[in-house]
Residue, then its C-alpha position, 0 to 999 in steps of 0.5 A: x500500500x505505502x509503494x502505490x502511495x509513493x508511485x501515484x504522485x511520482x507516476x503524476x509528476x513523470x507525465x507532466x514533465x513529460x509534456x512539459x519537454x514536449x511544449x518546450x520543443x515546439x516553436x512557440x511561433x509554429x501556429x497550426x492552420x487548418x488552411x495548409x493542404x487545403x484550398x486558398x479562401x476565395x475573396x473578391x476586395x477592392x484593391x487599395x488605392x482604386x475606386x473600383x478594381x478588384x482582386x480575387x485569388x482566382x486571377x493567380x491561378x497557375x502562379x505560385x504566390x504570396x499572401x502577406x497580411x500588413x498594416x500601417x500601424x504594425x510595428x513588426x511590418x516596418x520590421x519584416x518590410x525591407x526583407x519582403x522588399x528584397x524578396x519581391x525583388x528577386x521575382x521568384x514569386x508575386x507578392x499580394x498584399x493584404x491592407x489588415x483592419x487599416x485606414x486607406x488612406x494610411x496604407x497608402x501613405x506607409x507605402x509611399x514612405x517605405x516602398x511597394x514590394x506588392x505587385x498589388x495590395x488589397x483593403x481589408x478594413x473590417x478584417x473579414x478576409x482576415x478570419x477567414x484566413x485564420x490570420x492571429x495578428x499581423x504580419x502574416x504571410x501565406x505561400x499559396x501554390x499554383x492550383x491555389x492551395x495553402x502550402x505555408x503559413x508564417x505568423x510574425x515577420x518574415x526574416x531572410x533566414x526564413x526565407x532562405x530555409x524555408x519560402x524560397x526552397x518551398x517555392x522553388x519547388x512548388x514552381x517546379x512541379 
């Protein structure tokens, strides 16, 4: 009876640890999304500084793209910003971007001020195309293949680092096939 006593709170005390390593392995910044494997979310927004374009992710079919959820108010965007600039660059892939829960107005201006790597941005004022891409905060960016499924998903700014490991050799590939 005394060993049972003795092994219950140690049996306890093993599982929780056990799962305590577990947590400590994960990326905290690895957030699931239902999305990846699945199709793209379908939208149709007014592109950002038009009175009447539209953008819908039909119009990339064929094409491997990004989806990169920004704001003017997003203190990490003016982070990842000069890193995504220099991506669009190398035109591996176009950029969307997606103006997240902004004025208009501010969007543009945070464009004109720090450069356009977008081949277009689109607004997204209430945040709805936002939910329906799961998206948690901003930046967000999202690697969407050419038959227009969710291949990737990145929370926070993108670092060259990232890019280097993971979006460019994911997107190579995903161009290939």
């Amino acid at each position: 009876m005394k060993k049972i006593r003795f092994l219950l709170p140690l049996g306890v005390f093993l599982a929780i640890a056990a799962f305590l390593a577990a947590g400590l392995k994960r990326d905290p910044r690895a957030l699931p999304s239902p999305l990846v494997g699945k199709p793209a979310p379908a939208f149709e927004a007014r592109r950002l500084g038009t009175s009447g374009e539209t953008f819908s992710p039909q119009a990339m079919a064929g094409k491997v793209w990004l989806l990169n959820v920004w704001a003017s108010w997003c203190v990490s965007c003016r982070h990842e910003h000069p890193v995504l600039t220099r991506f669009a660059k190398q035109g591996l892939a176009p950029v969307v971007g997606l103006n997240h829960k902004d004025q208009e107005d501010a969007g543009l201006r945070w464009l004109q001020l720090h450069g356009d790597p977008y081949v277009l941005s689109i607004a997204d004022p209430e945040g709805r195309i936002g939910i329906d891409y799961g998206v948690y905060g901003v930046p967000e960016t999202f690697v969407i293949d050419a038959r227009g499924i969710v291949r990737y998903r990145h929370t926070g700014p993108l670092t060259q680092e990232l890019l280097e490991t993971r979006l460019i050799p994911l997107i190579r590939r995903l161009n290939a096939t």
